[in-house]
OpenMM code with the backbone's topology and positions (N, CA, C; nanometers):
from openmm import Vec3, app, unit

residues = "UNK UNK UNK UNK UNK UNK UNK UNK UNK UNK UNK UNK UNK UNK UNK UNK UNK UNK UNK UNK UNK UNK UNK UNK UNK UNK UNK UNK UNK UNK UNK UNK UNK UNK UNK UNK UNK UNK UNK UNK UNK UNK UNK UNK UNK UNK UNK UNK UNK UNK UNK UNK UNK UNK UNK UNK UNK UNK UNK UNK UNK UNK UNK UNK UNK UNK UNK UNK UNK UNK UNK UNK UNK UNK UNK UNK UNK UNK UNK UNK UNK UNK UNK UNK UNK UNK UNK UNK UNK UNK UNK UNK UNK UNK UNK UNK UNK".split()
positions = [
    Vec3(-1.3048, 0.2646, 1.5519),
    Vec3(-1.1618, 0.2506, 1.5633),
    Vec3(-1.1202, 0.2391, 1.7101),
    Vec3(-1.1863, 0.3140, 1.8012),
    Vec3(-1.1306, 0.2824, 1.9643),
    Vec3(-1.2225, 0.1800, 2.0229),
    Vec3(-1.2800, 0.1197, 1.9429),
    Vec3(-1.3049, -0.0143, 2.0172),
    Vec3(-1.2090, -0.1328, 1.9753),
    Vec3(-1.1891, -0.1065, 1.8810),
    Vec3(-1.0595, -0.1858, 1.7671),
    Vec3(-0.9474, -0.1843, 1.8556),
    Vec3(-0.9007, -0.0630, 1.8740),
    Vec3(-0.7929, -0.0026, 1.9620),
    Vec3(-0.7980, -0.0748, 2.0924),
    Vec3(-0.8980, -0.0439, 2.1747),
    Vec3(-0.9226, -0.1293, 2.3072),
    Vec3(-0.9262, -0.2572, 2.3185),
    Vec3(-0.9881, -0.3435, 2.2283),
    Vec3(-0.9565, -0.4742, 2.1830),
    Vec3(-0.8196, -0.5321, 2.1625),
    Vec3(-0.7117, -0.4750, 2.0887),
    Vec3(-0.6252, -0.4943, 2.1045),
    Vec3(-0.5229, -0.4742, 2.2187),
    Vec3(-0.5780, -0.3775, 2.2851),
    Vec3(-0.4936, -0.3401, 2.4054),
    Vec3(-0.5132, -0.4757, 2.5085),
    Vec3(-0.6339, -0.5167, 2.5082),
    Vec3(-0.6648, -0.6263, 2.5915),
    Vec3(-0.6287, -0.7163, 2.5548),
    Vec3(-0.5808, -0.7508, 2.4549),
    Vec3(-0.5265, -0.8733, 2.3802),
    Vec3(-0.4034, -0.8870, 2.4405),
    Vec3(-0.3209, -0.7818, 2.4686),
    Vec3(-0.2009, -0.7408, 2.4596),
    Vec3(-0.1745, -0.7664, 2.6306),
    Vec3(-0.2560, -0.7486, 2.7087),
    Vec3(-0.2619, -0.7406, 2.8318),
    Vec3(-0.3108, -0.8514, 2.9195),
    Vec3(-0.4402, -0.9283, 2.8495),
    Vec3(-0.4607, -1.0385, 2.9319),
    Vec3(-0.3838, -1.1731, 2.8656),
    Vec3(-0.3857, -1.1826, 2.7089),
    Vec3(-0.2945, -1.2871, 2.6915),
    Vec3(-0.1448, -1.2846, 2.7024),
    Vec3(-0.0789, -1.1140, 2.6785),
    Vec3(0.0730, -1.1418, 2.6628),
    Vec3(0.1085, -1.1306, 2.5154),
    Vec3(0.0235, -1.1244, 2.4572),
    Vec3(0.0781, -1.1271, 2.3273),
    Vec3(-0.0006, -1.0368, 2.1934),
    Vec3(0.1047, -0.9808, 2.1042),
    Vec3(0.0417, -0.8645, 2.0271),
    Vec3(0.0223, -0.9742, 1.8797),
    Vec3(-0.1304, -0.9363, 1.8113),
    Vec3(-0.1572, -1.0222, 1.7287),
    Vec3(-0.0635, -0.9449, 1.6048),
    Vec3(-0.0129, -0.8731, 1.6041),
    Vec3(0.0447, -0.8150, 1.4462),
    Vec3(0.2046, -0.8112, 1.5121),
    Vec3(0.2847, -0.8951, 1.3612),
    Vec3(0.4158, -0.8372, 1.3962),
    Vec3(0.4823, -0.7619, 1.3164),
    Vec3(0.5845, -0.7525, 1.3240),
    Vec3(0.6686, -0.6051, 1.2940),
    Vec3(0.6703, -0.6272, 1.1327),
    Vec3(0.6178, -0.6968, 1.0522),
    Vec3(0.6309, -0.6740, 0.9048),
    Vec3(0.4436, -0.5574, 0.8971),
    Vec3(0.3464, -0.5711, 0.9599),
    Vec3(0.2878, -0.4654, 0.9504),
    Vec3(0.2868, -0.3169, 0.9514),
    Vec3(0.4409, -0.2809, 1.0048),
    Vec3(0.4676, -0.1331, 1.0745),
    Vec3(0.4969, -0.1244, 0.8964),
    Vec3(0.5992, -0.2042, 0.8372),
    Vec3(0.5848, -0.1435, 0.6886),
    Vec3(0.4642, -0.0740, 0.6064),
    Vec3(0.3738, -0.1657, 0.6108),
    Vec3(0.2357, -0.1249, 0.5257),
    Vec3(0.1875, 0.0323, 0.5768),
    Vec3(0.1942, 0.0167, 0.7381),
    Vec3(0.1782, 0.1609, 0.7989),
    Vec3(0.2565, 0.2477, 0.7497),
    Vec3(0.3789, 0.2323, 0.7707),
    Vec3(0.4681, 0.3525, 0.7021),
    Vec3(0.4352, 0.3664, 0.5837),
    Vec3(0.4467, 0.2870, 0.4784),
    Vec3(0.4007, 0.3277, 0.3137),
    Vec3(0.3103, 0.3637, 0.3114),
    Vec3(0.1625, 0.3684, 0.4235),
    Vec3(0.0673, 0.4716, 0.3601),
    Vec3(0.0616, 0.5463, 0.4142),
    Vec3(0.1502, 0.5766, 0.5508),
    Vec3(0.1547, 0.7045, 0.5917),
    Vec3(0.1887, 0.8274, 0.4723),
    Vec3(0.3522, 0.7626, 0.4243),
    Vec3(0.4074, 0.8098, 0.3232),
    Vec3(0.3302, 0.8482, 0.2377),
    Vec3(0.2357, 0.7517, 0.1656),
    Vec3(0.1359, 0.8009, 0.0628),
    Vec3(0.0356, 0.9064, 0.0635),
    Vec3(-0.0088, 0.8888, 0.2001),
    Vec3(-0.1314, 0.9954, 0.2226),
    Vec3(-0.0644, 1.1398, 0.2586),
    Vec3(0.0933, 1.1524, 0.2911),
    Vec3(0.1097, 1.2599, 0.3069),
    Vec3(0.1745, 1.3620, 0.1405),
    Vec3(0.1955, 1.2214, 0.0801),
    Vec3(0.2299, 1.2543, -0.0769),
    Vec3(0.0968, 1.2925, -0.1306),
    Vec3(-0.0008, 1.2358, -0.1374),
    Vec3(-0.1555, 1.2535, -0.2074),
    Vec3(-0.1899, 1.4245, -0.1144),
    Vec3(-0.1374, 1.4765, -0.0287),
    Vec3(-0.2326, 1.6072, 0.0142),
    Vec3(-0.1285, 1.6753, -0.0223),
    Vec3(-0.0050, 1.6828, -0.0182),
    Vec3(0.0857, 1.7347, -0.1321),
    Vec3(0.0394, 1.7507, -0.2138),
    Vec3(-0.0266, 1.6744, -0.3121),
    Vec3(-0.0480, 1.6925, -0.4658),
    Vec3(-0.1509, 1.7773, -0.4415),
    Vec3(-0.2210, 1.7502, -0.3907),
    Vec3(-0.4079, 1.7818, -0.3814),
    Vec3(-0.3464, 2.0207, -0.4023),
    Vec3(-0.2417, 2.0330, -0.3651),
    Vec3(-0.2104, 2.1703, -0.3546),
    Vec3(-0.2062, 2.2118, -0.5155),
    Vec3(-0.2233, 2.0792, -0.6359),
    Vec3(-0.1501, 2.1109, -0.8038),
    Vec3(-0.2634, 2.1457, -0.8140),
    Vec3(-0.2547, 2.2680, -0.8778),
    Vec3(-0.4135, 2.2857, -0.9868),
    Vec3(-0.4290, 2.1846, -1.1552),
    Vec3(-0.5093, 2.1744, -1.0954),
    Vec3(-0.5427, 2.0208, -1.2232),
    Vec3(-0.7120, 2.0784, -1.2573),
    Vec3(-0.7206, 2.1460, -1.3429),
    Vec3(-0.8442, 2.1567, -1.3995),
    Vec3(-0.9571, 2.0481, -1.4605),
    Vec3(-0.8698, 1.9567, -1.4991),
    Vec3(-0.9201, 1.8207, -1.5164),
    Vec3(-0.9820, 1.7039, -1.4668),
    Vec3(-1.0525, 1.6665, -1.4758),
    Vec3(-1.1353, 1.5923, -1.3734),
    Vec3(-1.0139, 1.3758, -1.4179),
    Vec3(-1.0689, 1.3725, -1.5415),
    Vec3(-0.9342, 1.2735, -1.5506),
    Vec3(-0.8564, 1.3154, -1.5121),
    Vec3(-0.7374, 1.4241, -1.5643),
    Vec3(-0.6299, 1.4256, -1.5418),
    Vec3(-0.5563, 1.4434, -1.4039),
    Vec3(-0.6792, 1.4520, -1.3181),
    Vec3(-0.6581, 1.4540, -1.1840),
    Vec3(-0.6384, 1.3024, -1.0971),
    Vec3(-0.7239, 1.2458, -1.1738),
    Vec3(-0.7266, 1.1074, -1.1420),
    Vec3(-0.6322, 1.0275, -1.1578),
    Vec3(-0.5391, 1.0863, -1.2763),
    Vec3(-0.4730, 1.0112, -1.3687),
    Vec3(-0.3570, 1.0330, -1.2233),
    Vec3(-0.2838, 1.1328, -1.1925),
    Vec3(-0.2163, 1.2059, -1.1606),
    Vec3(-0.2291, 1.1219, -1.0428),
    Vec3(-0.3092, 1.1203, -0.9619),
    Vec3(-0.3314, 1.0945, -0.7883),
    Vec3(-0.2846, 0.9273, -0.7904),
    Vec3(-0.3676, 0.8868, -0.8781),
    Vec3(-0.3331, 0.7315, -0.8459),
    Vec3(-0.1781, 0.6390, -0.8772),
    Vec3(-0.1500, 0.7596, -1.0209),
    Vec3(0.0123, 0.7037, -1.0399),
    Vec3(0.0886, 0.7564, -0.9013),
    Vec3(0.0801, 0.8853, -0.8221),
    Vec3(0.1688, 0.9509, -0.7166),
    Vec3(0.1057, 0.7848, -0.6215),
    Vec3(0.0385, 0.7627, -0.6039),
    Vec3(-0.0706, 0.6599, -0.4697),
    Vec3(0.0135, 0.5609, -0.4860),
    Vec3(0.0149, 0.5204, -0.6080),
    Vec3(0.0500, 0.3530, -0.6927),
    Vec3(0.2379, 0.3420, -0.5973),
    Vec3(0.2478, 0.4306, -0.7094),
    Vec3(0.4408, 0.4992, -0.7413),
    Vec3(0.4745, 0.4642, -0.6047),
    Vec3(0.3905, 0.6119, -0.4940),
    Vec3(0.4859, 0.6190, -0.3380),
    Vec3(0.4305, 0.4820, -0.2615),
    Vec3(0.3326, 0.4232, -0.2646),
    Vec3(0.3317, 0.2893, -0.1974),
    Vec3(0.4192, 0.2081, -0.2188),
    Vec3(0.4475, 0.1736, -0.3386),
    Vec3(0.5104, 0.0755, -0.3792),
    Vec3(0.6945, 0.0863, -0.3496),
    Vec3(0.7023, 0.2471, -0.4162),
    Vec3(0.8240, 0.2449, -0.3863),
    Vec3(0.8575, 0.2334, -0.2230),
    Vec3(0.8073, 0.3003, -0.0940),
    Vec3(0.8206, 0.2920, 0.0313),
    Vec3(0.8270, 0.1575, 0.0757),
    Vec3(0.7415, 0.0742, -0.0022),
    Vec3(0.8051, -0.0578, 0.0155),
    Vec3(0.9007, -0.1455, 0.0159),
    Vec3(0.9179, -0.0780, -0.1042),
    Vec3(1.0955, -0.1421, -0.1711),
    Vec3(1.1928, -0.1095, -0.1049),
    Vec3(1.1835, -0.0033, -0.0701),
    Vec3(1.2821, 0.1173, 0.0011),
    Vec3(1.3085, -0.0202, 0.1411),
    Vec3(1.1742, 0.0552, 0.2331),
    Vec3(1.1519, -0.0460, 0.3336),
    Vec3(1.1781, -0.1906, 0.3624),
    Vec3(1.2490, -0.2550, 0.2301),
    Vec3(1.2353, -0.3946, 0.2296),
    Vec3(1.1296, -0.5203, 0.2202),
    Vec3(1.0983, -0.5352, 0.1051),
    Vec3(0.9803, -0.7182, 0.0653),
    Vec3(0.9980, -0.7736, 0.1737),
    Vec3(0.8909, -0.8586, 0.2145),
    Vec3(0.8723, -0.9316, 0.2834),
    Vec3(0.8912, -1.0431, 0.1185),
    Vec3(0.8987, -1.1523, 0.2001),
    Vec3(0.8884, -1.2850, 0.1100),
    Vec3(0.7038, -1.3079, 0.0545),
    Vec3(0.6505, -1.2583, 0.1520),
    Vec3(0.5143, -1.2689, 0.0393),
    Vec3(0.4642, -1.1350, -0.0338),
    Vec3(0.5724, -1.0545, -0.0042),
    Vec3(0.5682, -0.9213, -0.1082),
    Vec3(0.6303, -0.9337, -0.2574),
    Vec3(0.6991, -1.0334, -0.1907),
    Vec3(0.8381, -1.0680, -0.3294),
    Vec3(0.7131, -1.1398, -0.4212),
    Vec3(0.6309, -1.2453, -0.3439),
    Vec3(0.5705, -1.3174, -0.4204),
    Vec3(0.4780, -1.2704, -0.5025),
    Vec3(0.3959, -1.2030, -0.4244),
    Vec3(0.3067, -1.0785, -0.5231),
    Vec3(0.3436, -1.0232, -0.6274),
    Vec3(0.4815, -0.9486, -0.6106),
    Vec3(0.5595, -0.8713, -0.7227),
    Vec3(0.5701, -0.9731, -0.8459),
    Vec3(0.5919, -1.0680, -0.8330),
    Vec3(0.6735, -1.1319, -0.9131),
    Vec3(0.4998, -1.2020, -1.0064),
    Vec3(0.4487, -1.2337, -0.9087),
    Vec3(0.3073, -1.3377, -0.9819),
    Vec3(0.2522, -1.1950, -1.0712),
    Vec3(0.2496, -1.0325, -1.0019),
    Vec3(0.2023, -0.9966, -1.1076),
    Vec3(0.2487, -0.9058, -1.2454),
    Vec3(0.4174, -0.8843, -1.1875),
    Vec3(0.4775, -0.8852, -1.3130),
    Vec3(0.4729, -0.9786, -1.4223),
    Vec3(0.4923, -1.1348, -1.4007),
    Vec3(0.4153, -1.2191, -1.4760),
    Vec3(0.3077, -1.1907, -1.5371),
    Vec3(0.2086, -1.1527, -1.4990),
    Vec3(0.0404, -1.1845, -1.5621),
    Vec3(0.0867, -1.0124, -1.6591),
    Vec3(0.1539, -0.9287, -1.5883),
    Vec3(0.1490, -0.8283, -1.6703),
    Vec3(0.2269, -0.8178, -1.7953),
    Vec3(0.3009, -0.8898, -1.8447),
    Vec3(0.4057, -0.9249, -1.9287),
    Vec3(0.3645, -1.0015, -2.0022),
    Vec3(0.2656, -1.0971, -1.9657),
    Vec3(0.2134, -1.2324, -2.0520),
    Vec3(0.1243, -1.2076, -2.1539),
    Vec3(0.1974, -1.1857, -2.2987),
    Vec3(0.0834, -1.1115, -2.3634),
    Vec3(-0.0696, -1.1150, -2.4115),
    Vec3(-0.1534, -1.1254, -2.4065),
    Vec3(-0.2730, -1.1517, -2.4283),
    Vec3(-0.3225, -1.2185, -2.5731),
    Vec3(-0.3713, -1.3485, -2.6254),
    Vec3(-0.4285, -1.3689, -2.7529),
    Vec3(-0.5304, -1.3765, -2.7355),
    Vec3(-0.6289, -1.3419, -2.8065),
    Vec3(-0.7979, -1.4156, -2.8324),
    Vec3(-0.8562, -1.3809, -2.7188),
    Vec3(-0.7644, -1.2743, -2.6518),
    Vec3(-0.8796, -1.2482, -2.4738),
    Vec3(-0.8572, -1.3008, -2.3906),
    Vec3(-0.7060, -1.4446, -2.3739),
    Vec3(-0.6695, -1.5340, -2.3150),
    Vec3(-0.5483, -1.4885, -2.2524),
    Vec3(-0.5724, -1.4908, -2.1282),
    Vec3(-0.4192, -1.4338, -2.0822),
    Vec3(-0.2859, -1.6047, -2.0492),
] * unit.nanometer
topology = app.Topology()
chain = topology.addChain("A")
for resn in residues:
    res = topology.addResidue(resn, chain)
    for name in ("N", "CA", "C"):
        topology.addAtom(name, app.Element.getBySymbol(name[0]), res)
């Protein structure tokens, strides 16, 4: 990671210019958000080995997604949403989506 880090710093310094723009700080924030929601949970006693699973990934799924929304779509977030509400809605015959 701090060569990653240093790499970019030099990017930043000999060309002038930062390769990520400000629609990335979103993704950062939503999993900041998430990972501080997931060690929250991690405090529930869940005796269950599914039901633990079950539990972590809907809180993971849920706070990403929603911090997004919150945060505002990008136009290729919109697009995602939408291509896979589609496929999820489209009901299945013969194994054929």
């Amino acid at each position: 990671a701090g060569l990653v880090i240093f790499g970019l710093r030099q990017v930043k310094f000999c060309l002038g210019i930062w390769p990520y723009d400000k629609r990335y700080n979103k993704g950062i924030i939503a999993t900041i958000f998430t990972i501080l929601l997931l060690v929250v949970a991690q405090t529930l006693e869940i005796n269950s080995s599914l039901i633990r699973l079950f539990v972590m990934s809907t809180i993971s799924i849920g706070a990403f997604t929603g911090a997004l929304l919150f945060l505002g779509l990008d136009k290729e977030d919109q697009q995602l949403f939408r291509g896979t509400w589609l496929i999820l809605r489209t009901p299945v015959v013969s194994g054929k989506i």
